[in-house]
OpenMM code with the backbone's topology and positions (N, CA, C; nanometers):
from openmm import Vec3, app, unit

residues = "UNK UNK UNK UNK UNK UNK UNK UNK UNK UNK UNK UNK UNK UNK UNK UNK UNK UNK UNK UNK UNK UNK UNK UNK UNK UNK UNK UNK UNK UNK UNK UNK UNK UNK UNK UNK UNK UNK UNK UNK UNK UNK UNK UNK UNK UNK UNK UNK UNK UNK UNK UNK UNK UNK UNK UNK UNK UNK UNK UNK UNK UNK UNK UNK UNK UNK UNK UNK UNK UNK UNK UNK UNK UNK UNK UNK UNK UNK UNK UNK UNK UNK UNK UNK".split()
positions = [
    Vec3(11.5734, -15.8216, -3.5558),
    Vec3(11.5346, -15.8202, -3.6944),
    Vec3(11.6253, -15.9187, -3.7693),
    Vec3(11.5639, -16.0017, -3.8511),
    Vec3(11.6473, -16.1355, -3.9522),
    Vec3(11.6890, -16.0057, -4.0375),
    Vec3(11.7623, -16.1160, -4.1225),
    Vec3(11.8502, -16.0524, -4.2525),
    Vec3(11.7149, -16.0677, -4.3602),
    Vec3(11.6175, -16.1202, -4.4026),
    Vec3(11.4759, -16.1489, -4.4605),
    Vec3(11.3938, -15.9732, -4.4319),
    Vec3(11.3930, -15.9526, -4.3234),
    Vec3(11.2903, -15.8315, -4.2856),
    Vec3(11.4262, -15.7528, -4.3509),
    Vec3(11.5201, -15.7300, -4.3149),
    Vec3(11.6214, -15.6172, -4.3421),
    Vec3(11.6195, -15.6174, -4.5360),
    Vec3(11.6087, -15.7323, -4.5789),
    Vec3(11.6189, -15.7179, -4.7392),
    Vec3(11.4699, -15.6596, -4.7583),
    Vec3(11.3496, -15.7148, -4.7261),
    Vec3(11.2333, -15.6490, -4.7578),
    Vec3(11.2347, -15.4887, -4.7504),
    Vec3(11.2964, -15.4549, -4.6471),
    Vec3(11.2829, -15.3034, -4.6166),
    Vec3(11.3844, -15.2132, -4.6984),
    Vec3(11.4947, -15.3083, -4.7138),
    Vec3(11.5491, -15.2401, -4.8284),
    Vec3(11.4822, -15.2540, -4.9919),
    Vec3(11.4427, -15.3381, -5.0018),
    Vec3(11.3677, -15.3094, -5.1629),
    Vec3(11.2584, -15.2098, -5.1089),
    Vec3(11.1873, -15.1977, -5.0252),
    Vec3(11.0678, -15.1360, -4.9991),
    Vec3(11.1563, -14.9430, -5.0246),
    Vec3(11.2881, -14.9523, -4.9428),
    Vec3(11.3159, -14.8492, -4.9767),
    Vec3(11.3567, -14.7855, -5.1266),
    Vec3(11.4341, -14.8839, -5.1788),
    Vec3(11.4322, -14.8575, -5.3307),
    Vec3(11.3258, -14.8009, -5.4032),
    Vec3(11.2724, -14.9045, -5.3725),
    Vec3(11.1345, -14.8914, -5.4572),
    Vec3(11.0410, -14.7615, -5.4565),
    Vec3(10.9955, -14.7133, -5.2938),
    Vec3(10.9485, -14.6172, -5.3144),
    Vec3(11.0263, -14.4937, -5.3249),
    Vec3(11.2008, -14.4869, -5.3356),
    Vec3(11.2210, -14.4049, -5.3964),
    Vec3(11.2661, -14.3936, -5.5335),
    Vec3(11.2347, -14.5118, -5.5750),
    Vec3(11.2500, -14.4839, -5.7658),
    Vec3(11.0864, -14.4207, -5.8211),
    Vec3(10.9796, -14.4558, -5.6998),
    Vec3(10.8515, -14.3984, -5.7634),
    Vec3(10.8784, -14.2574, -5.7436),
    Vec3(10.9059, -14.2106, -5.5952),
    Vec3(10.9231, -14.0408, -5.6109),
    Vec3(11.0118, -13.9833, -5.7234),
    Vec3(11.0754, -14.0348, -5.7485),
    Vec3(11.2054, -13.9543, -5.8409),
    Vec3(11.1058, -13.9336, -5.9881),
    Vec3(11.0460, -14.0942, -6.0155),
    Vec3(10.9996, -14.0687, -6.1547),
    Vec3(10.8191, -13.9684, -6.1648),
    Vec3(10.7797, -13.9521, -6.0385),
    Vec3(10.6849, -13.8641, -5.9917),
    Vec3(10.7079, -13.6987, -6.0049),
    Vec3(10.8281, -13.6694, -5.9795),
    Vec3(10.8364, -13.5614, -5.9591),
    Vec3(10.9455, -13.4871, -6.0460),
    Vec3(11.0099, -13.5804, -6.1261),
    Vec3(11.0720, -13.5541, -6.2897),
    Vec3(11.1919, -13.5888, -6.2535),
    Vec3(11.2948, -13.6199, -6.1532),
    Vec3(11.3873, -13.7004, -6.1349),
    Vec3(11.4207, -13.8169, -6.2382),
    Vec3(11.5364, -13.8305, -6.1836),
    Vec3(11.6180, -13.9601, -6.3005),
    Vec3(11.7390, -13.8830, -6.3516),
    Vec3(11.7852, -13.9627, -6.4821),
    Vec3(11.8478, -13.9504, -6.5541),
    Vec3(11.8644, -13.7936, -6.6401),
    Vec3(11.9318, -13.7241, -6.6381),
    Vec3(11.9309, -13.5675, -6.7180),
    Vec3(11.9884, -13.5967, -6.8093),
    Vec3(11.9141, -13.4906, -6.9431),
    Vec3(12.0089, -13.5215, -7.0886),
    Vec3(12.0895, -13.4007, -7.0392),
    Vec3(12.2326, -13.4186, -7.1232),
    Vec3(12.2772, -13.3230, -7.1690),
    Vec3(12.2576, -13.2084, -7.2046),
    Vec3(12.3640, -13.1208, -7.2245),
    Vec3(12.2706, -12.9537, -7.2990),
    Vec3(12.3160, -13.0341, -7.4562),
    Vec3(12.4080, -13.0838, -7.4809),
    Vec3(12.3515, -13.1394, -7.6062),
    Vec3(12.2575, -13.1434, -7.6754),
    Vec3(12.2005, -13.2654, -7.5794),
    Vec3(12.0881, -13.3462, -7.6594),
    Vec3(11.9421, -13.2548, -7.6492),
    Vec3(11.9598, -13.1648, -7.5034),
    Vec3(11.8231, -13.0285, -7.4898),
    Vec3(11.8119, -12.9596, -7.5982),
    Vec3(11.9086, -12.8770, -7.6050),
    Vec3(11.9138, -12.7377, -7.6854),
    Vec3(11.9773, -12.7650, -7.8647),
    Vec3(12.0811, -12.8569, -7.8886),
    Vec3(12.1061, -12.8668, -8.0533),
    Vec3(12.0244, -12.9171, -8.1122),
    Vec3(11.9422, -13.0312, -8.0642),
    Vec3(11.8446, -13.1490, -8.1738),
    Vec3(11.7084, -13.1015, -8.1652),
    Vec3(11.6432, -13.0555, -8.1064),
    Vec3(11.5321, -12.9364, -8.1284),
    Vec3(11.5870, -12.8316, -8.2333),
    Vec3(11.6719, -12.7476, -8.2121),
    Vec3(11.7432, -12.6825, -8.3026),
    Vec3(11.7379, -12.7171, -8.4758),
    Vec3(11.8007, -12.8220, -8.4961),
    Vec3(11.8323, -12.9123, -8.5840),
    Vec3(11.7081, -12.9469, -8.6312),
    Vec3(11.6017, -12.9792, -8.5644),
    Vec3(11.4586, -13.0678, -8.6185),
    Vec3(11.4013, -12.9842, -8.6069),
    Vec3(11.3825, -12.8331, -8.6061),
    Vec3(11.2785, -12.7083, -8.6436),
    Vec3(11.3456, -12.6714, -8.7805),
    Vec3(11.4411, -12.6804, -8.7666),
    Vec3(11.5462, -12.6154, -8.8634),
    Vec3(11.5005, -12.7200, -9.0744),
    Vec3(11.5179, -12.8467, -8.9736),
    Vec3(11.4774, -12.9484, -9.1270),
    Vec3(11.2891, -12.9275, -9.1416),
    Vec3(11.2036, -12.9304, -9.0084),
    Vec3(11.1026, -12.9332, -9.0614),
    Vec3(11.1082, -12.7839, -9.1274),
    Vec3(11.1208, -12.7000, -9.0841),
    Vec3(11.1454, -12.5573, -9.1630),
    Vec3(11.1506, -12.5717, -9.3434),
    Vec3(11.2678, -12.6711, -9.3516),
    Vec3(11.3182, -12.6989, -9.4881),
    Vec3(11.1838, -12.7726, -9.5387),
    Vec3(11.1492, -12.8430, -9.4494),
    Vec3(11.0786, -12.9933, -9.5076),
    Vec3(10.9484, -12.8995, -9.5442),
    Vec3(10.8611, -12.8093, -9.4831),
    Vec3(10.7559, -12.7212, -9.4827),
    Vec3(10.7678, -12.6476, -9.5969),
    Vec3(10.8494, -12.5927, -9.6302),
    Vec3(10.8607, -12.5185, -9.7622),
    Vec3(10.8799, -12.6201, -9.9216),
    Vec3(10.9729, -12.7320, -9.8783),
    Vec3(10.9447, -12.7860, -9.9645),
    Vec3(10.8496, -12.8323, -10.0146),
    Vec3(10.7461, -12.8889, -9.9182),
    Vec3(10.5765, -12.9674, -9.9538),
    Vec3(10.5370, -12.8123, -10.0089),
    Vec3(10.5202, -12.7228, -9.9994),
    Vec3(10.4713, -12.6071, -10.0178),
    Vec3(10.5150, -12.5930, -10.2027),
    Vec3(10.6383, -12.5851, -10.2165),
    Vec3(10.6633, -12.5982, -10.3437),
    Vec3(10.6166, -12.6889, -10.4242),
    Vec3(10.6051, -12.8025, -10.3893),
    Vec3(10.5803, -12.8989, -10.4539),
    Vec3(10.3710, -12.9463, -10.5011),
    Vec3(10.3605, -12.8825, -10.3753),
    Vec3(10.1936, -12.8263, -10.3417),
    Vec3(10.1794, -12.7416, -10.4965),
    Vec3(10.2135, -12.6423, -10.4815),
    Vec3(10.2352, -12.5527, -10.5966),
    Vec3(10.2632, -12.5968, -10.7420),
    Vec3(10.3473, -12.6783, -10.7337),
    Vec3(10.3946, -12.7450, -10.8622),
    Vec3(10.2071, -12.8309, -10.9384),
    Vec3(10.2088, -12.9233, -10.8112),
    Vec3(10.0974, -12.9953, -10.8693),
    Vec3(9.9870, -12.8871, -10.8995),
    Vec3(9.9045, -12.8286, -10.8508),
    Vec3(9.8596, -12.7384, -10.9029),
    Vec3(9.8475, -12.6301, -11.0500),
    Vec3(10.0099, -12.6043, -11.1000),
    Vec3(10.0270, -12.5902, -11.2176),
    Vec3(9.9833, -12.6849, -11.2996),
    Vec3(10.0504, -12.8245, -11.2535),
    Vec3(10.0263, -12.9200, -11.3521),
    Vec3(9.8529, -12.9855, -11.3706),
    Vec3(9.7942, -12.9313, -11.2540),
    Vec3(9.6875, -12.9762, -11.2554),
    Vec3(9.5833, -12.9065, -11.3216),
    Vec3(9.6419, -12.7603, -11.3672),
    Vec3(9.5364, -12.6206, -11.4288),
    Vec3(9.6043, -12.6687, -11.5669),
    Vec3(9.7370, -12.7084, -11.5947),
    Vec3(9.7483, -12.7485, -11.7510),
    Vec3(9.6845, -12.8554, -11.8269),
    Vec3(9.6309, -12.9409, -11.7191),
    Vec3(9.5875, -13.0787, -11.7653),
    Vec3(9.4004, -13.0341, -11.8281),
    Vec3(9.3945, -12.9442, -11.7204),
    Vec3(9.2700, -12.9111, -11.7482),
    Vec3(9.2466, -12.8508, -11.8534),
    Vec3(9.3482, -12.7677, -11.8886),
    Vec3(9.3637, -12.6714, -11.9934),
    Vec3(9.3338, -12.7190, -12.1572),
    Vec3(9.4347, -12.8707, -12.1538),
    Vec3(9.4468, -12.9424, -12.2490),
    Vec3(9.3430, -12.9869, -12.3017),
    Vec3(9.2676, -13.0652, -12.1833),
    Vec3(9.1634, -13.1438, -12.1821),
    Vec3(9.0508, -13.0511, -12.2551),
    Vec3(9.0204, -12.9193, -12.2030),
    Vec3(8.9457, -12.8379, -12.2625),
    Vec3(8.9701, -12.8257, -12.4443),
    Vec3(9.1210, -12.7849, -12.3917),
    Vec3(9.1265, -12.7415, -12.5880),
    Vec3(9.0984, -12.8537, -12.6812),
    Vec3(9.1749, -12.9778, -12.6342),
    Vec3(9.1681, -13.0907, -12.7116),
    Vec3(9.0111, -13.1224, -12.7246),
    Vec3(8.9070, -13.1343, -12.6476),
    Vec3(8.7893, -13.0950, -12.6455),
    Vec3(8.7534, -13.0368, -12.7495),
    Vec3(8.7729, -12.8625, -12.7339),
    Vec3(8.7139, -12.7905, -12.8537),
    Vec3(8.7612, -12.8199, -13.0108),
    Vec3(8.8678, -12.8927, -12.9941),
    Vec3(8.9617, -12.9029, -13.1188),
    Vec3(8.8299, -13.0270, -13.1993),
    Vec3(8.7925, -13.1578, -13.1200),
    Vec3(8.7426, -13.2452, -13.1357),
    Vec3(8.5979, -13.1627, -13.2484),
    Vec3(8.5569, -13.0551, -13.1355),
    Vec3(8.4080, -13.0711, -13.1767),
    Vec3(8.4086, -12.9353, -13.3109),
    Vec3(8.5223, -12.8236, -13.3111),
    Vec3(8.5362, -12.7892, -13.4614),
    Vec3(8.5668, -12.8805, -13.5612),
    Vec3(8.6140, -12.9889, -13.5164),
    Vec3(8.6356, -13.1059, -13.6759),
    Vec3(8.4808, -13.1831, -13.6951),
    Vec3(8.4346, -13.1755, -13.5779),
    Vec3(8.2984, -13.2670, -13.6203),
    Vec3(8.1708, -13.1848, -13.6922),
    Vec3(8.2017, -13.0342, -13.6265),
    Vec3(8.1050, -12.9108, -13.7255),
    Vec3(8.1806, -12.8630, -13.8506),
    Vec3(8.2612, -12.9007, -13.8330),
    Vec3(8.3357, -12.8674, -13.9648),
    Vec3(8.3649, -12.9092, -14.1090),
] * unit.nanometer
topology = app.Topology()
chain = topology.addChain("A")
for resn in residues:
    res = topology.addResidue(resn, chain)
    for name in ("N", "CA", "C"):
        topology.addAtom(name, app.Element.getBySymbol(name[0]), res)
């Protein structure tokens, strides 16, 4: 066997074992860090972030039954000055 066949067979080996590893969930492992705190952390803000749109949901809504409100009275206000 040349040194040519011996390099082929070694990439050939690489190779098909970087496909098994990434096949079968191999590689690189995070930390318990990066697993378990930053999930933590990003339920925790969308948590925050969810209630806030919620408030703010709410808000517009007020402002949107006052506008209407106005619009009405200023309305009726219009048409007692014109029968009036």
């Amino acid at each position: 066997m040349n040194q040519y066949e011996m390099v082929v067979i070694i990439v050939a080996i690489v190779m098909f074992a970087g496909v098994l590893r990434s096949a079968f969930g191999g590689g690189r492992r995070r930390s318990r860090h990066d697993r378990d705190e930053i999930p933590v952390a990003a339920a925790a803000e969308n948590d925050r972030l969810k209630g806030e749109v919620q408030a703010l949901r709410d808000r517009i809504a007020v402002l949107e039954r006052i506008t209407v409100e106005k619009e009405n009275s200023l309305e009726r206000e219009i048409e007692k000055l014109r029968d009036g």
